[in-house]
N, C-alpha and C positions, 0 to 999 in steps of 0.2 A: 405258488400263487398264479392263476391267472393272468393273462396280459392283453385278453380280447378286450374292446373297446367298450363290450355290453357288460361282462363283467366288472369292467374299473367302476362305470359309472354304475352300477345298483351298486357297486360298494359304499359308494360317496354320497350315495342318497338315504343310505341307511341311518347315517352319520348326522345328528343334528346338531351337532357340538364341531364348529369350523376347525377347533385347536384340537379335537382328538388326535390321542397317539401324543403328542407337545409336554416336553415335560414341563412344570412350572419356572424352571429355568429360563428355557428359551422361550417362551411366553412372555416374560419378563423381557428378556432382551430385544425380542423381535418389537415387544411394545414400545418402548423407551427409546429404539432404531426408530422406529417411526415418527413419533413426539421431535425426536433429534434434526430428521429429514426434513420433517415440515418447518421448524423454528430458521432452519439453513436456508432452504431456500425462500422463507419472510426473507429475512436480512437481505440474501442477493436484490430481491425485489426491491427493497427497500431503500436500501445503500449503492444499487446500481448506474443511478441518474445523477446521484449524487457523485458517485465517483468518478463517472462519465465529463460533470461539468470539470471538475477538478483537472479532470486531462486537458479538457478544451482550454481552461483559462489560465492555467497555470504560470503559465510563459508569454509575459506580455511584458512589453516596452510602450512607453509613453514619450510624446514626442511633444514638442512645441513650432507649428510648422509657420511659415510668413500669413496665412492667411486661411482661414476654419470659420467654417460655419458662417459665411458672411463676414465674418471681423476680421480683424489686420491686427497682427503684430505690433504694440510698441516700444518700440526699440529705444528711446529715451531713458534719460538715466533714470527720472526721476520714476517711470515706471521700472526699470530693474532693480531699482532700490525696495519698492511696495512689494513685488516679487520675491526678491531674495527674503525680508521682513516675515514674509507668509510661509515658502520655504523653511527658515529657523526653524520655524514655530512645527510644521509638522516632522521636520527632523528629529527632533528635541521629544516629540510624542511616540514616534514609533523605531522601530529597526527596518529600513527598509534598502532595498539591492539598490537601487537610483530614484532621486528625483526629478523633477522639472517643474517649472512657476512661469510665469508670465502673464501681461496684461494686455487683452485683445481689446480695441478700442473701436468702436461703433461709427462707422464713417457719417451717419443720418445726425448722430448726437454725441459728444463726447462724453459728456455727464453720463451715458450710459456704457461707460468701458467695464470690462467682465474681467476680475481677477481670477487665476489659475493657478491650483497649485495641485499635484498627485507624486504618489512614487508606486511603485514597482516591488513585489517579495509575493513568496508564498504565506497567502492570508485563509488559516483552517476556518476562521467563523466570520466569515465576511461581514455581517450583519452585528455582529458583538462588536469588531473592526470600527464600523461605520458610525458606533454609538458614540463611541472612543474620542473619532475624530469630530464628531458635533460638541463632545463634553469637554474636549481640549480648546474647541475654538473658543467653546462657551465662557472660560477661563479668561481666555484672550479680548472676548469682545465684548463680556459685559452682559449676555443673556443670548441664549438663543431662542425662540418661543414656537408656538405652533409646530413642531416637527412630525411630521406627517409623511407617511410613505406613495412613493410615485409611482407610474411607469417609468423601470430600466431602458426599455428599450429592447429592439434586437441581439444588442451584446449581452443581456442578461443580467446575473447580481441580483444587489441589491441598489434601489437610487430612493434619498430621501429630503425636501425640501422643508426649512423652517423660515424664519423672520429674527433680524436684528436689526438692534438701533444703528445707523451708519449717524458721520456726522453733520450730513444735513437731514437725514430723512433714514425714513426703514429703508432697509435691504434685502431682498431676497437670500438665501444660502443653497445650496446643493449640492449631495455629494453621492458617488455611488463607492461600491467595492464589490468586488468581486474575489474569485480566487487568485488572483495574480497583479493585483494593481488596487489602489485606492485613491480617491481622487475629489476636488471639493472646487468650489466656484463661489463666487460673491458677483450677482447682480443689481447693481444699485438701478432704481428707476423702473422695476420690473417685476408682476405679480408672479405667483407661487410657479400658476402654470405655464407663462412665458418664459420663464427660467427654468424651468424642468425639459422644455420640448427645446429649449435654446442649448444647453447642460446635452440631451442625448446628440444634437447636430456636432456640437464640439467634441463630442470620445469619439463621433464615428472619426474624425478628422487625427485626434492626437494616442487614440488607442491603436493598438497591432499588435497581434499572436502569431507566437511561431506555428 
């Protein structure tokens, strides 16, 4: 056989059949490698960002710091009592590595102090998570309404704010989750949106990843 370079090629132009010479075997194989190749690297595409964030958020701690987002810590009993209260309640709903609660109180007005509760675990569906803890509060409070999805913010997730009756008036709720933490708010005295942009100033302050 030849191996001049003008030979190879009037051989290969002769050939209008790309698989001549290919038994149906490997024809078969080679196709089905291909089908296999492309489906493989879908998924990496697909499942990439997604497993990306997973790394990112995984390892998070939640903190309750003296002072976040403009509010101040109340360290009163009767606010650790409302706390611990809200605490139970998400204990009692999920399996989580640690929690934290507390009640930041509004130096401008007090009637607008902001309940806090989150804990900490590895959460596969953040967003299925997040329903969870709306339909448990839901339980708790007697309705939650309007639930409607926000901006997260910079940390990412998921963050979603509804409406409930408090007992003087409606209240705001908000909560986010992500992969490493889940976490909820009660704003009494404050619309959807002031509690959502008030909600993400508060994780920047009590969220942190390793």
């Amino acid at each position: 056989m030849s191996t001049e370079p003008a030979d190879i090629l009037t051989s290969t132009t002769k050939s209008r059949n790309p698989w001549a010479g290919w038994s149906r075997r490997r024809r078969w194989v080679a196709m089905t490698g291909s089908v296999v190749g492309c489906g493989v690297l879908a998924a990496g595409i697909t499942l990439g960002p997604t497993g990306y964030r997973m790394l990112a958020q995984k390892d998070a701690t939640l903190t309750t710091p003296a002072t976040a987002a403009g509010l101040t810590l109340d360290t009163t009993d009767a606010a650790k009592s409302a706390a611990d209260d809200l605490r139970t309640v998400l204990d009692a709903g999920f399996s989580l590595d640690e929690t934290v609660a507390g009640v930041y109180g509004d130096p401008a007005q007090a009637a607008r102090s902001v309940l806090f509760v989150g804990g900490t675990a590895f959460l596969g569906r953040p967003e299925k998570e997040l329903d969870e803890l709306f339909a448990l509060l839901d339980d708790q409070a007697g309705g939650v309404r309007d639930v409607r999805a926000v901006d997260a913010g910079p940390l990412g997730g998921v963050m979603r704010c509804g409406a409930a009756e408090g007992s003087d008036a409606t209240m705001t709720i908000c909560g986010w989750a992500d992969y490493g933490s889940i976490a909820l708010a009660m704003f009494p005295q404050r619309n959807a949106d002031e509690s959502a942009q008030l909600l993400r100033d508060l994780r920047t302050a009590v969220q942190h990843r390793n």
